[in-house]
matplotlib code that plots the C-alpha trace (Angstrom):
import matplotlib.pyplot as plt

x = [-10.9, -11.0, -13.0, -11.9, -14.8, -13.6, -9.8, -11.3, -13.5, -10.6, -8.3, -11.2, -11.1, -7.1, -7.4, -4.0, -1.5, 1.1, 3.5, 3.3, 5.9, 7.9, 6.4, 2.9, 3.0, 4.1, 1.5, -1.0, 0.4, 1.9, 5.2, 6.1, 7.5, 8.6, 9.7, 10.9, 10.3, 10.8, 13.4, 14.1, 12.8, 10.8, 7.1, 7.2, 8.5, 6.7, 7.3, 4.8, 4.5, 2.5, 1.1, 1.3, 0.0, 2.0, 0.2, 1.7, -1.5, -1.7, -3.2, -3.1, -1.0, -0.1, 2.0, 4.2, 5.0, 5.3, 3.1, 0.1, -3.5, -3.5, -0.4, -1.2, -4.8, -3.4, -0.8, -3.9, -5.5, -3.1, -2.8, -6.0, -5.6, -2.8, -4.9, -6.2, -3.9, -0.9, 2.5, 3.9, 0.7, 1.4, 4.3, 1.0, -0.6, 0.6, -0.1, -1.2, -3.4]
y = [-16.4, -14.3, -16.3, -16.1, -13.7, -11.4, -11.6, -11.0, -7.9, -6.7, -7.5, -5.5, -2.1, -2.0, 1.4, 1.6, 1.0, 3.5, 5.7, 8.7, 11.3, 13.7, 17.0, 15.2, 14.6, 18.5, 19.3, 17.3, 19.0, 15.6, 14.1, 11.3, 7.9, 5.2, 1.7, -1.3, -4.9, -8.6, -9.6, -6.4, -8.2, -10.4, -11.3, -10.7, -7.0, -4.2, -0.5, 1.2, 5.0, 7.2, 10.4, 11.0, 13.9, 16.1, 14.0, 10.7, 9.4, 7.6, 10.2, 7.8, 4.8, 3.2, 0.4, -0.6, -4.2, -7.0, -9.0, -10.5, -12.7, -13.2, -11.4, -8.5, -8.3, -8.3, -5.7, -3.0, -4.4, -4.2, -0.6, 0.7, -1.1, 1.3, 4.7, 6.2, 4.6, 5.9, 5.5, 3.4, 1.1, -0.2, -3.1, -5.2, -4.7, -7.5, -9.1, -12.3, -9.7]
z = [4.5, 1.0, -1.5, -5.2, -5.7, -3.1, -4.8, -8.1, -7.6, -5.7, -8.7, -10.9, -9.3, -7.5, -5.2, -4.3, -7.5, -8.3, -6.3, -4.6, -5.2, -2.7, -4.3, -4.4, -0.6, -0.1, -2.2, -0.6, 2.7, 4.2, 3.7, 2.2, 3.8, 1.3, 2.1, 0.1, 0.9, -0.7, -3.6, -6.1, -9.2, -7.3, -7.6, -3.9, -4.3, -3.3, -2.9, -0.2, -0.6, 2.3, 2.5, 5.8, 8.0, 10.7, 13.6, 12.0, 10.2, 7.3, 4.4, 1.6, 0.8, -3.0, -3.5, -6.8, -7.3, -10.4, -8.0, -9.7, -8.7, -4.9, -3.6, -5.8, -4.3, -1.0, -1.4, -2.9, 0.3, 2.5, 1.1, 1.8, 5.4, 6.1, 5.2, 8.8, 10.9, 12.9, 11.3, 14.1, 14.0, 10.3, 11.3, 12.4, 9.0, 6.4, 2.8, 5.2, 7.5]

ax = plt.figure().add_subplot(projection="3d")
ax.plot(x, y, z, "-o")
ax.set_aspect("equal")
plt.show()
């Protein structure tokens, strides 16, 4: 279980915030995916952006959303979760994860 500490350094020092652009990812030498998920306006909505690499894994992940406190801690998370992992391994990774 995350404590409040835990949530609150995490709130602190958010990795993950932002988006990353098509011409970044070619840049980077990736490509981008992009995915949307929750309400649009929602505090639940969040837009994930990987970098991913030609073998399918995850470069670098950043996440825009309106979320704040817990669920906004979880998305950086949940973010930084995503980073080294294969593509097709990220459905298993959620906010609740």
């Amino acid at each position: 279980m995350t404590t409040p500490a835990a949530i609150a350094d995490r709130l602190a020092s958010l990795r993950h915030q932002g988006s990353i652009a098509a011409a970044e990812a070619t840049a980077r030498g990736g490509r981008l995916v992009a995915t949307e998920h929750g309400a649009t306006g929602g505090a639940d909505h969040v837009a994930l952006s990987l970098l991913v690499s030609a073998q399918d894994l995850v470069l670098d992940a950043k996440v825009a959303t309106a979320a704040r406190g817990e669920l906004l801690a979880a998305y950086d998370a949940m973010a930084e979760l995503c980073i080294g992992r294969p593509l097709a391994a990220l459905a298993a990774i959620t906010p609740r994860a």
